[in-house]
N, C-alpha and C positions, 0 to 999 in steps of 0.2 A: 841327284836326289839323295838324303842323307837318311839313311839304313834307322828305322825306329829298332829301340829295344827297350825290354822290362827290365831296367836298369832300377835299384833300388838304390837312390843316394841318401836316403833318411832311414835308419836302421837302430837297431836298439843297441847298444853301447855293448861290450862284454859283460856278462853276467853268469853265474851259479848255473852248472847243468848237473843232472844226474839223471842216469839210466842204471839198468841191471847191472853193468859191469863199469860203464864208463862215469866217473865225477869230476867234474870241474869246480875249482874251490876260486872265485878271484878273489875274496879277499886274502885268503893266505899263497893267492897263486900256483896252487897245485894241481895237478893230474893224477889220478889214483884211475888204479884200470884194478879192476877183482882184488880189489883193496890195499894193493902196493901202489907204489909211488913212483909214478914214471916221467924221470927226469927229461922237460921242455923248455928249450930256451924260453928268453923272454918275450924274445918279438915269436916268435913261432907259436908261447902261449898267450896269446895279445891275440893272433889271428884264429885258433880255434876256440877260444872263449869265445869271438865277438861272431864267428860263424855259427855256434852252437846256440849262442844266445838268439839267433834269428834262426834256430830249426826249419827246412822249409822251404826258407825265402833264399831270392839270388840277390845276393851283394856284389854291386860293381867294381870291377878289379880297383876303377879311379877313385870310388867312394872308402876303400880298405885301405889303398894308396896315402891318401888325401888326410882319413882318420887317423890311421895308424903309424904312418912316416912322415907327415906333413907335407908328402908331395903336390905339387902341384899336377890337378887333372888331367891337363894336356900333355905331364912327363908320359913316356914311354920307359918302365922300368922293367925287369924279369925278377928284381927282387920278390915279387908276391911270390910267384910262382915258384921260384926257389922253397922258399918257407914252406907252402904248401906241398910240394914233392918230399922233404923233410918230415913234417907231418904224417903223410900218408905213409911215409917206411916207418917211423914209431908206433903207429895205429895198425899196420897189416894186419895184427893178430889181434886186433879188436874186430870180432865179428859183428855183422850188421852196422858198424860204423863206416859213413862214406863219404868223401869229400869228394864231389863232382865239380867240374869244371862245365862253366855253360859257356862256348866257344863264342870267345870275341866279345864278354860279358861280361864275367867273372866266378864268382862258387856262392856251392850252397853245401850244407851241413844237412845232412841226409841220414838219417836210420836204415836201413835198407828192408827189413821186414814193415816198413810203416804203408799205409793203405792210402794211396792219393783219394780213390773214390770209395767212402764209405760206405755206399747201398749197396754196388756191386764190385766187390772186391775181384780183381782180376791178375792172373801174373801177366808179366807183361812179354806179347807176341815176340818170337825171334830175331823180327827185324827191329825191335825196340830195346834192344838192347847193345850197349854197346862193348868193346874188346875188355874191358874191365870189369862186365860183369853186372854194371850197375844200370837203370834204365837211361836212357838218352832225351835229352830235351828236345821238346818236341812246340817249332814254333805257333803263337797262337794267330789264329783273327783274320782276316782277309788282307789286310795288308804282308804275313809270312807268302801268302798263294800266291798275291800280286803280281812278280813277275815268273813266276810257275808258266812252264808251255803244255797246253793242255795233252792229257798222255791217249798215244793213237788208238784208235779204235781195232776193237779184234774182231773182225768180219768174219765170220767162217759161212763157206759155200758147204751147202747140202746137197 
């Protein structure tokens, strides 16, 4: 049985971001963090434009692959991953910026102060977080439960 996922292989191309501290310029190619200029390669800035320009959404490692190196889907590469660990030591010290990794997926370009459920804004529980700090993906729908074992029951005698 082959494993579904929220794979997004149709995504919006890189494009212009800006927040309080952070800007993305593609057409001149730049990064400016609190108004300096912070030097990113080009494939490195190839993949945080096109993550930033899908704020939100999970990009498939094979869909970022396939865009952005011409690989073909079915390669198995570590290059993303590289880029992105790259990345995330440039960006440390951008606060509220997160590049999350959705295990066996790919990433998504995250705010970290950003509110998933607007009615009721909630932090998120202990176990929802994960060793970085950031929340953890959390699979959706009846087919994640599927082969879930149901959890035992706590009898207590009185």
């Amino acid at each position: 049985m082959s494993r579904q996922t929220p794979e997004n292989d149709s995504f919006v191309p890189a494009a212009d971001y800006a927040d309080t501290r952070l800007k993305i310029s593609v057409r001149n190619r730049r990064v400016r963090l609190d108004g300096t200029i912070l030097p990113v390669p080009d494939r490195e800035f190839d993949v945080l434009a096109t993550l930033a320009a899908n704020e939100g959404h999970v990009i498939s490692r094979s869909a970022l692959l396939t865009k952005l190196w011409g690989f073909p889907p079915e390669l198995k590469s570590r290059t993303l991953d590289v880029h992105v660990h790259r990345l995330r030591n440039r960006l440390k010290d951008v606060e509220g910026v997160h590049l999350e990794t959705i295990f066996k997926i790919g990433y998504r370009f995250n705010r970290l102060g950003d509110v998933v459920d607007t009615d009721t804004p909630q932090a998120p529980a202990p176990s929802d977080v994960n060793n970085t700090g950031g929340p953890m993906a959390k699979p959706m729908g009846a087919a994640a439960t599927q082969n879930m074992a149901p959890a035992p029951s706590m009898a207590v005698a009185v």
